[in-house]
Phi, psi and omega in degrees: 000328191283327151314311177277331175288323146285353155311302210301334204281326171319322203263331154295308165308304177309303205302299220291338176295145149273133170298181204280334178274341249229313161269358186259018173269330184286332175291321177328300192293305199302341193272301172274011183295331158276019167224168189202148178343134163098321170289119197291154154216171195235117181227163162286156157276104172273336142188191198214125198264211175259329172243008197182149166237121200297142158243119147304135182249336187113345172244204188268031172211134177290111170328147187231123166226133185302117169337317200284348184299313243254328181314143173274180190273017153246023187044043187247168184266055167343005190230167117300165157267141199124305179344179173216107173237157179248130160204171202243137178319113182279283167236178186222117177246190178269001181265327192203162182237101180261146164251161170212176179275328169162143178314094173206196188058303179277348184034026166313124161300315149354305178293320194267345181267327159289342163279286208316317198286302180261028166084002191274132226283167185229156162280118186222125159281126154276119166278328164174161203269178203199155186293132184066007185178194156243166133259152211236138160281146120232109187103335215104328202247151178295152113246182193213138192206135208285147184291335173297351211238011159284335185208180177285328162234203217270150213243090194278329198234075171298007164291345182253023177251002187275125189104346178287127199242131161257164141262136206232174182244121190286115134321297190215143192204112184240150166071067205348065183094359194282328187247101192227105201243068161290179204204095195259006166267359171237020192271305164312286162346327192261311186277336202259327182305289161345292198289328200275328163286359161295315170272344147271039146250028184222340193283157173221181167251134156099039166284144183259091167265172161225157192223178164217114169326100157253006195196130166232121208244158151322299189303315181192209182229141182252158163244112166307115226246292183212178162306105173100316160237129189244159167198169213273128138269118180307159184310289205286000170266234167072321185190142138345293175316137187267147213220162183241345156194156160346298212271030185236025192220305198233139175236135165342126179063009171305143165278125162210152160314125183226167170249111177287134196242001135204172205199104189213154169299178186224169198280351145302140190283140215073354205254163187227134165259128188249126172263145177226188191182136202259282208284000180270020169256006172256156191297185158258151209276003158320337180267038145244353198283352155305325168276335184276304229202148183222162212280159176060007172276143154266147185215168185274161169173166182256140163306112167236029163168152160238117187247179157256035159237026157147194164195190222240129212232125158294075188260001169204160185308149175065008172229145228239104142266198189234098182238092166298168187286293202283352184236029170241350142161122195316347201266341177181157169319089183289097160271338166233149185292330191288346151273039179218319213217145151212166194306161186082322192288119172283147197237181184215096172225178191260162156273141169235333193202081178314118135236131177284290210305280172303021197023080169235127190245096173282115198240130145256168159284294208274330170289308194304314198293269176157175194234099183313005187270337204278324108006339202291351170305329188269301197303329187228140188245189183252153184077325183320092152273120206231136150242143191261165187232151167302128195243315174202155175232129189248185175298319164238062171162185174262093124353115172234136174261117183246322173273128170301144168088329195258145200219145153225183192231144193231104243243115181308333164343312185237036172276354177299324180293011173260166180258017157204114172288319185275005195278314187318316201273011192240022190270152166206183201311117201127297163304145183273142177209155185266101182218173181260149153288120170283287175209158196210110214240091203259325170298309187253042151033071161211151178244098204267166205211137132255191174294146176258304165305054169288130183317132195314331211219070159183245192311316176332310184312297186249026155311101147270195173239137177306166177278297185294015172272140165317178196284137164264185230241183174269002180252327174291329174308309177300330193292304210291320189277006194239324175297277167009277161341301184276345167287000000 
């Protein structure tokens, strides 16, 4: 029994060894399976013959490339051993791994048919454009190669590819080579695909990128990412500032830093929509405006819109104030801010007032230019005849403008005190008029006003002066003392 039981374990064991053909069709598999026609690698040079240069390829059978491929245009070998080169498989057998830089030099139709069959990029010069394209060396042999399929974009100057050596992939091969069509947009294409899933399999949101501006919409700009990916900066990333179009931030093929702010699919399958943003790669400048700037400073800024109820002053990028309708100017009456200010205009205003929290800034007008009221001690005295135009007439009084800003009021009350009353009531907006200072009340900004041609023998007897009036003048003083006099 112990005899048959180790017959049997032997008979188990053998089925389980593989035979000798069996490893050596698996050593066989093992030495190229990780390459395939068409496919570039990147290897050392392990030596360099008289005729040939040896390549690590990454398996077990070492690339073979002709020396003579390899030659520079002064027929010297730019490479060594030790060296690092890129080339592409022509073919693979179990003896060699053949390589080339790309199907050129021996210009074997074979060769060239076989590019065609596995996709493999060929080496071309343009020799020169031709209706609908260029020619192409490819080889030794003409080829043609259509002006859309020279490059990935649109070809404004086919004169500056002329002279030029590409690697192109043959679209098409007829007439055992007599008919030769390549295509070097699908050789890019093929590379471009390639980058672009190296690249959204690394993109994130809030990644720092650079790009280059290709397109400008109303709406924002788009920017080239890499070749082939693109993403939208909206109008409103675009600048602190606030802007009325793109091309007031940005221009065709500019560089600029962006920041990614999503990354969601697109309505195409495969396709990725990217949002970016220009001014998020910078702070935002609302967390300095306590340090830049304090209520009672005056400062410069641009007007950048008018509403109506006043409008909005830039006074450092991306920060805004507020110049109400009512702070835009002691001299006169505002009915709309575009008859004081327009958009684009540099101003001069005061701070009046920081919310950080609401980001809000309050600016005058009217503070910077100054407030004529705060002079008015000076400029005019009680007893003063001074004269003025009419500003507005209402039932009950005259509006007298003496001053820019400064206005009083000549009350229908003391139009009796003129000596022709009826000259007062036929007056209107616009007329020159003659009045006396009454009284003059610079904290609630009023001006009590009479008549300036008052009658010898009236309201004067009994004028007092007010308490909260200035000091008089030297004609009233005199006025008073002369009343004194006739008592």
């Amino acid at each position: 029994m112990a005899e048959e039981f180790d017959s049997e374990k032997e008979e188990k064991e053998e089925d389980q060894e593989p035979s000798f053909a069996d490893l050596l069709e698996s050593y066989e598999a093992g030495m190229t399976d990780d390459l395939q026609v068409g496919e570039k690698v990147r290897g050392k040079i392990i030596s360099v013959g008289h005729d040939a240069v040896f390549v690590d390829t990454g398996t077990k059978v070492d690339g073979v490339v002709e020396r003579e491929e390899l030659l520079d245009e002064e027929e010297n070998l730019p490479y060594a051993e030790g060296d690092e080169i890129e080339l592409y498989v022509v073919s693979i057998d179990e003896h060699e791994i053949r390589l080339s830089r790309s199907v050129s030099g021996a210009g074997a139709v074979a060769l060239l048919q076989d590019a065609f069959s596995g996709g493999i990029p060929v080496e071309g010069k343009v020799s020169a454009t031709c209706k609908g394209g260029f020619n192409v060396a490819v080889a030794g042999r003409r080829a043609f190669c259509p002006i859309s399929h020279i490059d990935v974009r649109y070809v404004e100057t086919p004169e500056d590819y002329v002279g030029k050596s590409f690697d192109f992939l043959i679209s098409q091969f007829e007439e055992n080579g007599r008919n030769i069509v390549v295509s070097r947009k699908k050789l890019l294409q093929r590379a471009m695909e390639k980058e672009k899933k190296a690249f959204f399999a690394e993109l994130k949101e809030g990644d720092v990128l650079q790009g280059r501006v290709t397109n400008i919409m109303p709406y924002g700009a788009f920017v080239e990412l890499i070749p082939g990916v693109e993403g939208m900066i909206h109008i409103s990333e675009l600048s602190w500032s606030r802007l009325d179009a793109p091309g007031e931030a940005v221009k065709p093929d500019d560089t600029v830093t962006v920041k990614v702010l999503e990354v969601k699919p697109g309505k195409k399958k495969g396709q990725k929509k990217i949002g970016l943003s220009v001014k998020q790669v910078e702070a935002d400048p609302w967390q300095t405006v306590e340090e830049q700037f304090k209520p009672g400073e005056k400062v410069s800024g641009r007007v950048t819109r008018c509403m109506n109820f006043g409008a909005f002053v830039e006074i450092a990028p991306g920060i805004e104030g507020l110049v109400h309708i009512s702070e835009m100017s002691y001299l006169k009456r505002i009915v709309k801010p575009e008859d004081v200010v327009s958009k684009g205009e540099t101003v001069t205003v005061v701070i009046k007032e920081i919310d950080i929290a609401g980001r809000r800034i309050s600016l005058s007008l009217r503070d910077a230019e100054g407030d004529p009221w705060l002079e008015v001690n000076e400029k005019f005295a009680v007893g003063q005849v001074v004269d003025g135009t009419v500003e507005k007439k209402e039932k009950f009084g005259l509006f007298v403008s003496l001053a820019p800003g400064i206005t009083g009021l000549l009350p229908k009350s003391k139009f009796s005190r003129a000596e022709k009353p009826a000259v007062l009531e036929g007056l209107k907006a616009g007329d020159s008029i003659s009045v006396t200072v009454e009284e003059i009340h610079p904290q609630e900004r009023k001006l009590t006003l009479a008549p300036g041609d008052v009658k010898e023998e009236g309201d004067w007897k009994n004028f007092k002066q007010p308490k909260s009036a200035a000091p008089m003048s030297d004609l009233a003083e005199k006025l008073q003392n002369a009343m004194k006099d006739k008592k």
